[in-house]
Phi, psi and omega in degrees: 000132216276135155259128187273139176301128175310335190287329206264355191249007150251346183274336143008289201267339191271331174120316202304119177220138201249345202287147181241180150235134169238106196271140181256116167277146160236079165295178220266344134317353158117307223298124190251144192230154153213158191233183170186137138353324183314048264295013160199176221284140175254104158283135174195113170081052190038063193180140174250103181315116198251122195259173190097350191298297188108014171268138184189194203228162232247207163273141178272129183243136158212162184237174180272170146100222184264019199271146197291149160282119173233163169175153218250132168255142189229208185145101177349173155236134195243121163303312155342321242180287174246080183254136172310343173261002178262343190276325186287295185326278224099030173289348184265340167323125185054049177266154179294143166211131167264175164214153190231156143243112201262123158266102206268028161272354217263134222210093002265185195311129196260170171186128177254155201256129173250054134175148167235198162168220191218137211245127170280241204293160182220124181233160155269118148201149173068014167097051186158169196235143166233136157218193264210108154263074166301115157318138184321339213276338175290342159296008192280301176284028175264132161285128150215187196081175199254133162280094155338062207209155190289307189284140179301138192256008188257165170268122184304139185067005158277181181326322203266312163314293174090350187258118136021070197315332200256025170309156182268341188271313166024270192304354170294334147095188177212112158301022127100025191258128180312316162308321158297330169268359177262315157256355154275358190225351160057052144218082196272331206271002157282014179296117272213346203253186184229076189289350182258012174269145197281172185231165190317318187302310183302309212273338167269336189275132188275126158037281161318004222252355184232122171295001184227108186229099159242027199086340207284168184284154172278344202258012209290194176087154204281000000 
């Protein structure tokens, strides 16, 4: 249960509003920004909340269940701050966002946070920004760790590939099949899938299911 600051559950109670809304950014580089609804600049939460931007929160989707909570943050794009080549870098990618409801007559400004997440896609247009306001819950569905699977998980020619650009089977492009890295590009030993491993057909099939059970792998082939 969210607890609200007594001060702020009487300008509440009272009608009177003194309340802002102020958003804290943290990107994934340490650096913290803030903003605010407010008509003039905020200190809060040690960070100077910047009124003027045109930063706010877009419409809000939520789902019942393990489905991510999204809503959309929009917001100028400012040289000072929210500049179009950082946005393009991807320095604003997964940056943290709190969002507070803020009393800013209160000395210094009091505030309880009704929500955070993580800002996704992020586009430019038209001299503003729109993005992607994610909930925690969508981390349940970020993959990590390496995936266990008969095809290779590298990208033909990165690091992890090791195959040339200028290789001649190249423009042939790779499906990511152990036969393809072993004879058009003769680098199994940088192959990346796991090709002998068995699959649901194998793992289902009964004791009987092969006239020759010598032990041998079950799994071969590309």
């Amino acid at each position: 249960m969210r607890t609200i600051p007594t001060p702020i559950q009487a300008a509440l109670d009272s009608g009177v509003s003194c309340l802002c809304q102020c958003w804290i950014v943290t990107r994934t580089d340490g650096a913290r920004f803030g903003f605010t609804d407010h008509d003039r600049d905020l200190v809060f939460a040690g960070v100077t909340c910047r009124a003027g931007t045109g930063f706010g929160s877009g419409d809000m989707a939520s789902a019942t269940g393990l489905a991510p909570d999204q809503a959309g943050v929009v917001g100028a794009l400012d040289d000072a701050v929210l500049r179009e080549a950082d946005l393009e870098a991807g320095l604003w990618s997964g940056a943290r966002v709190e969002v507070w409801r803020v009393d800013w007559s209160a000395d210094p400004p009091l505030g309880v946070k009704t929500g955070q997440g993580e800002l996704g896609e992020i586009r430019a247009v038209d001299g503003r920004f729109e993005a992607e306001l994610l909930g925690l819950s969508h981390r349940l569905s970020r993959l990590t760790g390496r995936v266990f699977a008969r095809r290779c998980d590298a990208e033909l020619g990165d690091a992890r590939c090791g195959v040339d650009p200028g290789h001649p089977g190249f423009a042939g492009g790779c499906d990511k099949a152990f036969a393809t890295c072993r004879d058009r590009f003769a680098n199994t030993l940088n192959f990346r899938g796991f090709p002998w491993m068995v699959g649901n057909d194998v793992l289902q099939a009964s004791p009987a299911g092969d006239a020759v059970r010598d032990g041998a792998s079950r799994g071969l082939g590309g």
